[in-house]
C-alpha positions, 0 to 999 in steps of 0.5 A: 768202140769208136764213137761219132759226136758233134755239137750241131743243133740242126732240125733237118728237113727230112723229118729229124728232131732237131738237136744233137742225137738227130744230127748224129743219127743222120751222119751214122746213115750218110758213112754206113751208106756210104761205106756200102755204095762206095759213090757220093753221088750214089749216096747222095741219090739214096738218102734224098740229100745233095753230094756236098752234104754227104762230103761235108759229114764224112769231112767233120766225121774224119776231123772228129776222129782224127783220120782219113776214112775214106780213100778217094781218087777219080777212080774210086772210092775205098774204106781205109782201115779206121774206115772198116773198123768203124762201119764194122762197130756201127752197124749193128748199133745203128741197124738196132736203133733204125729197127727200133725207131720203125717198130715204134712208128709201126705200133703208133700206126697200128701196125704190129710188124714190118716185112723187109724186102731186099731188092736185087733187081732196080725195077720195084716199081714194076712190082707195085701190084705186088706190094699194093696187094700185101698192103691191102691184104695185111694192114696190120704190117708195114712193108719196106722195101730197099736196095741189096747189092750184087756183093755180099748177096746173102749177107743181109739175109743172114744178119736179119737186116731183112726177111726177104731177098729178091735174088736171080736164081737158082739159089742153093744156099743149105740155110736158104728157102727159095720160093715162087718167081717174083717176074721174069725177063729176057736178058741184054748185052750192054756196049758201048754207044761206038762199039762193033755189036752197038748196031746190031739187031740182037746178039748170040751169048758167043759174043760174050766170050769175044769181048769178055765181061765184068765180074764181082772184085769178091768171090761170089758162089760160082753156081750163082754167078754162072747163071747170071753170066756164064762162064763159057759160051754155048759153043764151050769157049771161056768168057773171060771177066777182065774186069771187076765192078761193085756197083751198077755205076762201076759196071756201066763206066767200063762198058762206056769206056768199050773195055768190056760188055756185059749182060743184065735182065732187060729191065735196066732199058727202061731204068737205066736209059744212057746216051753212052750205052746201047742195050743189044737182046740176047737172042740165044740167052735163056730167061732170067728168073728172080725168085723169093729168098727167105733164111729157112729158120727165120720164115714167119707169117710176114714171109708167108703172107707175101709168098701167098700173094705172089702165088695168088697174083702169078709171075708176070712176063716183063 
């Protein structure tokens, strides 16, 4: 196994113990995040620490091994082969500490468990009641909540790197347990600020198929996909995915760019406000629904906790 070392002595402002264990932590967490976002600057925003910090440990981590393991050019960023091997060697080594470190603190707190939510949509604020209930209700379990990518969907799921997934539906994964709709929202056409649909009151999903849209640069479950952004119109016509993105900063650039729209829950208008983009209704889309995942054999009383309190609040309309 590749091993990332340094010899730094650092007490790091976000809670670390200083010393060598600390800083070698903390530089594991900057290139796993980033070897998954795939953008310094994404990265940088998710850990609380400025771009040139996660520039300069991915430079000594590169100086420490002996080769490149990012590929970066003004386009994008890529893992190289060393790059892969090493995210693929330290993950589960990390993910083990990580969980670790937090049953340690649960137990100092009193808590005896942790409920893990990954979240698709970007609008977890819009669902502290939820979350205030669980907490109120259980004191006894912590509650985390982070992000899970469009790419890979299922993956942390399956791997156990969290209990519950908060995905659009429907999900028909054999080895996957959908449960009550966490909210529910009308759907958007992104545009550029300059584009021929950025002035109009609402659209029909038939525009979809006129300009195209952008799709994942991996395969993701058609069914699923074809909720999210169908694969012809409602007249039967294609819309065609001329490009691919990984990431909601890919996607919004090449909608800037006027290379293609696109469609998301509407949500996005009011945490992703740009003054390149114009968010146009979908008069004619059904709603989008973004439901509970669990992995069937994993289901616990954490699980069941937070799906009563979701059954018990109801599904808001946002």
């Amino acid at each position: 196994m590749i091993q990332l070392a340094t010899t730094e002595p650092v007490a790091g402002r976000h809670g670390e113990m200083g010393g060598r264990t600390a800083v070698e932590l903390r530089d594991i967490e900057i290139f796993l995040t980033l070897a998954e976002e795939l953008h310094f600057g994404r990265t940088a925003e998710r850990l609380h620490v400025s771009a040139a910090r996660v520039s300069q440990a991915v430079k000594k981590q590169e100086r420490t091994i002996g080769a490149e393991l990012f590929e970066r050019t003004s386009r994008a960023v890529r893992l190289t082969p060393v790059g892969e091997q090493l995210r693929d060697d330290l993950r589960p080594v990390y993910q083990g500490l990580h969980q670790s470190l937090e049953r340690a603190r649960a137990t100092a707190q009193g808590r005896t468990d942790i409920l893990r939510i990954g979240m698709m949509p970007s609008n977890a604020h819009d669902l502290r009641p939820f979350w205030d209930a669980f907490r109120t209700r259980h004191p006894q379990w912590g509650l985390r909540i982070r992000h899970n990518g469009f790419i890979d969907p299922f993956g942390p799921l399956r791997a156990g790197d969290i209990d519950v997934l908060v995905s659009w539906t429907p999900v028909e994964e054999p080895d996957l347990t959908v449960g009550p709709a966490l909210f529910t929202e009308h759907r958007v056409a992104l545009t550029a600020r300059d584009h021929v649909l950025a002035d109009r009151k609402s659209v029909s999903v038939e525009a979809l198929g006129d300009h195209g849209v952008i799709g994942s640069p991996t395969p993701l479950p058609d069914y699923w996909e074809d909720a999210f952004i169908p694969f012809r119109t409602p007249r039967g016509r294609p819309i065609e995915r001329n490009h691919t993105a990984g990431n909601l900063d890919e996607l919004y650039t090449i909608v800037a760019a006027g290379e293609a729209v696109n469609s998301l829950g509407a949500h996005v208008t009011r945490y992703y406000t740009r003054p390149d983009i114009v968010y146009v209704p979908l008069h004619d889309a059904p709603r989008l629904h973004w439901s509970l995942v669990w992995r069937t054999g994993a289901e616990n009383d954490l699980v069941r906790a937070f799906v009563q309190v979701v059954r018990d609040l109801g599904t808001p309309d946002l």
